[in-house]
C-alpha positions in Angstrom: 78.3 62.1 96.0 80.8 63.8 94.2 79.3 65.7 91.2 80.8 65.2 87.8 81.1 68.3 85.7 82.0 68.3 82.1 84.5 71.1 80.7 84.6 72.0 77.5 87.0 73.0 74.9 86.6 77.1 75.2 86.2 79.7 72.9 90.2 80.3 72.0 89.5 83.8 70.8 90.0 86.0 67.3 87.7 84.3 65.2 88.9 80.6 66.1 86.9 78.1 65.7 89.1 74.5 66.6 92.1 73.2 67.9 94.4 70.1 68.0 95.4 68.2 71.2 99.3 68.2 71.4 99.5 66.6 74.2 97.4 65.8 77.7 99.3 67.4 81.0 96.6 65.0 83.0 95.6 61.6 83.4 92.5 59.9 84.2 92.4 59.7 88.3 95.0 63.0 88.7 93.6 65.3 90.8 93.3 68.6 89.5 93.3 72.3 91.0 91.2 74.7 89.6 92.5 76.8 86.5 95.4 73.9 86.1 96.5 73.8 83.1 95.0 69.8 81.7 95.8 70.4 78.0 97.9 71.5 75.0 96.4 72.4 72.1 97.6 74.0 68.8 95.7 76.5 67.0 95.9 78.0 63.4 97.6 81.0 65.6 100.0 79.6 68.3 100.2 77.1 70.8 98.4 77.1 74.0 97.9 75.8 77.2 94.0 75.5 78.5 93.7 75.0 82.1 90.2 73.8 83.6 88.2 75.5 85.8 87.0 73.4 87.8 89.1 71.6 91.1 88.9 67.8 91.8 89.4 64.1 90.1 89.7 63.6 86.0 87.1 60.7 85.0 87.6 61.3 81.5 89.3 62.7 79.0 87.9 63.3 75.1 90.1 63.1 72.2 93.7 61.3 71.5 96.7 63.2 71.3 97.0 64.7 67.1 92.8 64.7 67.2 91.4 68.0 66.3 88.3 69.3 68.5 85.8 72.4 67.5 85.4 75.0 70.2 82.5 73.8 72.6 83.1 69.7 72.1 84.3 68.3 75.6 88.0 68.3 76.9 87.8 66.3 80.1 85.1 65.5 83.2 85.9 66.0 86.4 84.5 64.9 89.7 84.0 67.8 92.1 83.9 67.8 96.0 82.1 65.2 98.0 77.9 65.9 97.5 78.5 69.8 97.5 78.1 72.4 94.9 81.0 73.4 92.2 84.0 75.2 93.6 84.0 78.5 93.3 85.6 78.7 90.0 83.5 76.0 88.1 80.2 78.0 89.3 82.6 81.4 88.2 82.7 80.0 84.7 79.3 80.6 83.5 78.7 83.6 85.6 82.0 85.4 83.0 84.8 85.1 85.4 87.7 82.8 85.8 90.7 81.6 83.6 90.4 81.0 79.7 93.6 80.6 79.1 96.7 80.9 80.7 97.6 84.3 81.0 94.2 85.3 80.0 91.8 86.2 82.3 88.4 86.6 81.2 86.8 89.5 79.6 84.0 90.8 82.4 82.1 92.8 79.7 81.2 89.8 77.7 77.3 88.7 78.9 77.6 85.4 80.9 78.0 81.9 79.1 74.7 80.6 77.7 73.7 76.9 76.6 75.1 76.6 72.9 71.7 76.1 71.0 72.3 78.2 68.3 76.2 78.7 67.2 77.4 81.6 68.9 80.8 81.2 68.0 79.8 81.5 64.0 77.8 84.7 64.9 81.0 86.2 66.9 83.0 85.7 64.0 80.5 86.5 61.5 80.5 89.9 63.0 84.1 90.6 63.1 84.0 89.1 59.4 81.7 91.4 57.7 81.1 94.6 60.2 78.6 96.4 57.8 76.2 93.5 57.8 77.0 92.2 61.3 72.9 92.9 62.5 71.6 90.4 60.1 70.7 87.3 61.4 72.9 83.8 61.0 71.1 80.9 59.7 70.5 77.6 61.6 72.9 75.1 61.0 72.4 73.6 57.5 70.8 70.7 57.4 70.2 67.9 53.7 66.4 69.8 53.4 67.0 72.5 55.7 68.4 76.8 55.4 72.1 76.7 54.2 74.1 79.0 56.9 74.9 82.3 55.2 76.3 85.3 56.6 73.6 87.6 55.5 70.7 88.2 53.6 72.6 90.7 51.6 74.7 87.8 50.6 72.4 84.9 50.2 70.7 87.6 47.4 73.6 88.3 46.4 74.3 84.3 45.5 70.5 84.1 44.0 71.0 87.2 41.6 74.0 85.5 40.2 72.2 82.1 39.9 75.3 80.9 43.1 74.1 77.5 44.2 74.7 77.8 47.9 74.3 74.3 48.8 77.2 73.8 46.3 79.8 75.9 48.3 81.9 75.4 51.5 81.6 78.1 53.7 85.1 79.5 54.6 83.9 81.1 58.2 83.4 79.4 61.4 81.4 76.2 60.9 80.8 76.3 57.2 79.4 79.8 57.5 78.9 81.0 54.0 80.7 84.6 53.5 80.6 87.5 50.9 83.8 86.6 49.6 82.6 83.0 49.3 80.2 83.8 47.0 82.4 86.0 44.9 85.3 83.8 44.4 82.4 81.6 42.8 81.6 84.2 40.5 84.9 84.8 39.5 85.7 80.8 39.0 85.4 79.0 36.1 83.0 75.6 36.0 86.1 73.7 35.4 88.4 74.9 38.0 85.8 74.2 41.0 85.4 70.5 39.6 89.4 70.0 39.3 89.8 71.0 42.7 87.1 68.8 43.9 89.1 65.9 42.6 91.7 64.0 44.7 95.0 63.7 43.4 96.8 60.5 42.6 99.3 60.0 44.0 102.1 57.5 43.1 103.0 54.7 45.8 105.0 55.8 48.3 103.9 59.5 48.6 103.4 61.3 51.7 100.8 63.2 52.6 100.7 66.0 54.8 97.1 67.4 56.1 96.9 71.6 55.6 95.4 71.4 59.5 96.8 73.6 62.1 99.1 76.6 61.1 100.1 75.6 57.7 96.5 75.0 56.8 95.9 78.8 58.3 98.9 79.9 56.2 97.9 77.8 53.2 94.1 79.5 53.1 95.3 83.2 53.8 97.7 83.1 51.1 95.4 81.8 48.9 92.9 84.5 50.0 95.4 87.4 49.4 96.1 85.8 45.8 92.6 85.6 45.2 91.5 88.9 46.4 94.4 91.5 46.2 95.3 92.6 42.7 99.4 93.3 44.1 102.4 94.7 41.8 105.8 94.6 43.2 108.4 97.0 42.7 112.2 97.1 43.8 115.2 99.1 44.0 118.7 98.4 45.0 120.2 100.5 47.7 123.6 101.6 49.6 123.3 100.0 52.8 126.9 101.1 54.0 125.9 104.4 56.3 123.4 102.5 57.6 125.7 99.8 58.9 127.9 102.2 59.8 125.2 104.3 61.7 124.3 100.8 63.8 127.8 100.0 64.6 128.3 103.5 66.0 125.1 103.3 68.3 126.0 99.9 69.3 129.1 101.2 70.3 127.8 103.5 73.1 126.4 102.7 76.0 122.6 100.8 76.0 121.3 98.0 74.7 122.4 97.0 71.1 120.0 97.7 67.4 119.4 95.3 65.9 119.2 96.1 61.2 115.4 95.0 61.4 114.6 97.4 64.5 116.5 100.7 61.8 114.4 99.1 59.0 111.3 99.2 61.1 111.7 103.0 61.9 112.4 103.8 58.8 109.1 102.0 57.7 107.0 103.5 59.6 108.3 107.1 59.2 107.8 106.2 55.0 104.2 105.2 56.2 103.6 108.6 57.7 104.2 110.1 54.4 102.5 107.7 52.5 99.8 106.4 54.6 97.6 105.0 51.9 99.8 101.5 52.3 98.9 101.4 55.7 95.4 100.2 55.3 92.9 97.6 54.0 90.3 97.1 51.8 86.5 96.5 53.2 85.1 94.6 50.1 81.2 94.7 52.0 81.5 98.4 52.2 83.4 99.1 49.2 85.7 101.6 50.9 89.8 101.5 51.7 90.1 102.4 55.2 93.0 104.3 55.9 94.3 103.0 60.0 95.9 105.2 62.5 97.8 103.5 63.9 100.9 101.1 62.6 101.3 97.5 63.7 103.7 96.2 62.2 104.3 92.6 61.6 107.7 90.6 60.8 108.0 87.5 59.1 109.8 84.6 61.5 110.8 81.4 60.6 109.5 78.7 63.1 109.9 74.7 63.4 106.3 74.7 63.2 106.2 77.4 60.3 106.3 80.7 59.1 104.5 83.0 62.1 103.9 86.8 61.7 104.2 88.3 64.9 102.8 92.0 65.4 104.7 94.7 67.0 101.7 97.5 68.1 101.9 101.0 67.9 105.2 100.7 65.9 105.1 104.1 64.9 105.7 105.6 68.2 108.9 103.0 69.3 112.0 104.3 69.1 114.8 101.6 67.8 115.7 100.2 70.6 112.2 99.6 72.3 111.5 98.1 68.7 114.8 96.0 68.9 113.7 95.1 72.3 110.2 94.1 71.2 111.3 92.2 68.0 113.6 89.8 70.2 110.9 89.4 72.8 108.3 88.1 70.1 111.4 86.2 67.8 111.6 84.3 71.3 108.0 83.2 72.2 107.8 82.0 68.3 110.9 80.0 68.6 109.6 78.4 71.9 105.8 78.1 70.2 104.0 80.4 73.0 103.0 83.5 70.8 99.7 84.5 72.0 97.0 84.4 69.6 96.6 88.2 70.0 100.4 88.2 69.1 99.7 87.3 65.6 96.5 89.2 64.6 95.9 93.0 63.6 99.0 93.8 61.6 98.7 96.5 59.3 102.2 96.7 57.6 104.1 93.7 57.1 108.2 93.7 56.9 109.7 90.7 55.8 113.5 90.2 56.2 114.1 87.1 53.3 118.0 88.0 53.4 118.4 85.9 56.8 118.1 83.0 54.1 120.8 84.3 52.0 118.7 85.3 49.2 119.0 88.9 47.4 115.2 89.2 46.4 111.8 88.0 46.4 107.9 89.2 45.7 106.6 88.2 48.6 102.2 87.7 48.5 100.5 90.2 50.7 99.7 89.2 54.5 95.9 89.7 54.1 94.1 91.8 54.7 96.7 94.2 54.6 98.2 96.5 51.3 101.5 96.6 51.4 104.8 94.6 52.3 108.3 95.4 52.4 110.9 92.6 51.2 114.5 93.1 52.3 117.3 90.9 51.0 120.8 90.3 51.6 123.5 92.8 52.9 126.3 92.2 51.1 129.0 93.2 49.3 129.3 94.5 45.5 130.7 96.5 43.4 128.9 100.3 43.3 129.7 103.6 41.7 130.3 105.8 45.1 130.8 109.6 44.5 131.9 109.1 40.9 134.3 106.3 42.0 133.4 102.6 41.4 134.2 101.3 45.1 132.6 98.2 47.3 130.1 98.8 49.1 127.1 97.3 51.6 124.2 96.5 48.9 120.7 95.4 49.2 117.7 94.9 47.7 114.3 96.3 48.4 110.8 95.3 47.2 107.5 96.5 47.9 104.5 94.4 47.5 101.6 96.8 47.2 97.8 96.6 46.5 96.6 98.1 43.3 93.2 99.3 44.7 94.7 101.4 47.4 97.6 103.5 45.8 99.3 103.9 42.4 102.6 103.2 41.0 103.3 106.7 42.3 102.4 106.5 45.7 104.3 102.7 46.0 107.6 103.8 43.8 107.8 107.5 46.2 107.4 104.7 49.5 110.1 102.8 48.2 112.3 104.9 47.2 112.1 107.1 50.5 113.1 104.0 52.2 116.1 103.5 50.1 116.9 107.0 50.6 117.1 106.7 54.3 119.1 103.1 53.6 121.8 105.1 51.9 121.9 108.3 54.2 120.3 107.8 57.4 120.3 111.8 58.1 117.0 111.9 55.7 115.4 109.7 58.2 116.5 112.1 61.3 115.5 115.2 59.6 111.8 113.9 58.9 111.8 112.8 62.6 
């Protein structure tokens, strides 16, 4: 007799906790090899294809196309062989080796798959959440007379001190997993506020309503996150793009692959970063520390059908402009086409954000938390501009900086900016600090 074996939806890695079916690639009664991809599903990061890792018939699939499934609930069964054991790959599976996901083969320093009794995805994530706390225990799922799930005791005293009902709050990590910052955007809420938002809103006949599921619900939470924990200021200064222009059309004009503006931009950011390395960095609010990184990732704001995506260019700081130029194009690409790893859009550390592609000359753009600091560029365009004591045309745009408060000063974001601009308007300031 064949035996049936049940596949689940696996853990999709950095911190996620669900998906969305997008669409089946198998039917009931297709035979299936092992790692084929049977599904697409849509994360709060990228879209992905999850291939099963088992080889035989489909008897049954779990979950329409548009239903959203938590990590662990089951994808599909599938008959395997005729009375004999797993193939080699369905036994692999809970031994740690094997497929995840396309592309991705499985990490063999992680400790072999255990039965889920006691959510090992919310502890994962917990840890990654709040590193300086990440021993403490996680409460058993919360039940109407039973613990509610908080990260920590640290935080669950934390709550009683302040006189936080727990059982009142939703959890923002995995599962309903009660964090530190859960507990202090309580404290700094009004009564009122938390009632109004508990409140649906009327809405006239007609209306359409959109869910905040998937990547727009990601976006919608982290940019509420950044509002509610980053105290940013934004300054800006208008700049003399015309050297810079003139730099790109004369390197474009040689032999090699062609620059693209945001690849010179790039450079120049991270060059400004080396001087002022306090806006490369992030706040630990557990620890009470700003931790300074060492390295720059930088991530660029890109315009998808499916939304605004942040892919992350690593170890920008040692790229030269065209391997930058080269890498911005290949990520642009996968998040036009909706394959951007999820690795692809986590760990930025510096975020540059090119608004002037929509023909605007300036913005203040909200930080992409957890990091401190943002560059906005607008427009290149033409205007009027005093030019060696002559008023003349020139190439102008317009620079903003988005910085948090708690890292740096005025001082330290206004010096940033304005070495930027400085290598905008001569470019020979950014080869001589090179």
């Amino acid at each position: 007799m064949p035996q049936v074996m049940e596949f689940k939806l696996p853990d999709l890695g950095e911190g996620l906790t669900e998906a969305e079916i997008v669409r089946w690639l198998v039917a009931v009664g297709d035979v299936v090899e092992v790692d084929q991809p049977v599904v697409e599903v849509e994360t709060a990061k990228a879209m992905v294809e999850v291939p099963c890792p088992y080889g035989g018939v489909v008897t049954a699939r779990f979950g329409e196309e548009g239903t959203e499934l938590p990590v662990g609930a089951p994808l599909i069964t599938v008959a395997v062989g005729a009375g004999s054991e797993p193939e080699p790959a369905a036994v692999a599976e809970s031994s740690g080796s094997g497929n995840v996901l396309v592309g991705y083969g499985t990490d063999h320093s992680r400790p072999a798959r255990r039965k889920r009794v006691a959510r090992p995805a919310a502890m994962a994530a917990a840890a990654v959440a709040a590193p300086v706390v990440a021993v403490a225990a996680v409460a058993a799922p919360a039940q109407a007379s039973g613990p509610v799930p908080v990260i920590s005791p640290l935080v669950r005293k934390l709550a009683r001190d302040n006189g936080v009902d727990l059982r009142a709050l939703r959890g923002s990590g995995p599962e309903g997993l009660i964090l530190r910052a859960d507990v202090e955007a309580a404290l700094r809420a009004p009564a009122p506020a938390a009632q109004v938002a508990a409140t649906p809103v009327a809405a006239p006949e007609g209306a359409t309503r959109i869910p905040l599921k998937g990547l727009r619900g990601a976006v919608a939470e982290k940019l509420s996150r950044s509002r509610r924990e980053i105290p940013e200021a934004t300054c800006w200064v208008d700049a003399d793009a015309t050297e810079l222009m003139a730099a790109r059309a004369a390197m474009n004009a040689a032999a090699g692959p062609k620059i693209s503006v945001l690849a010179l931009l790039a450079r120049i950011c991270t060059a400004a970063l080396a001087r002022y390395p306090e806006l490369n960095s992030t706040v630990d609010l557990a620890a009470n520390e700003i931790v300074r990184l060492p390295a720059v990732h930088l991530g660029f704001a890109a315009q998808t059908e499916r939304g605004l995506v942040v892919p992350v260019v690593r170890d920008a700081q040692s790229r030269s402009p065209e391997s930058l130029s080269a890498e911005f194009g290949r990520l642009t690409e996968l998040a036009r086409t909706g394959k951007l790893a999820p690795a692809d859009l986590t760990g930025g550390t510096f975020t540059l954000n090119n608004y002037g592609v929509f023909g605007v000359d300036g913005s203040t753009p909200i930080i992409n938390h957890p990091e401190a600091a943002m560059l906005g560029v607008g427009r290149i365009v033409d205007k009027p501009w005093v030019h060696e004591g002559q008023l003349a045309v020139r190439k102008v745009v317009q620079l903003s900086l988005t910085f948090d408060h708690r890292v740096c000063d005025g001082g330290a974001a206004g010096g940033f900016l304005r070495y930027v601009a400085d290598c905008v308007e001569s470019p020979a300031v950014l080869l001589r600090s090179l």
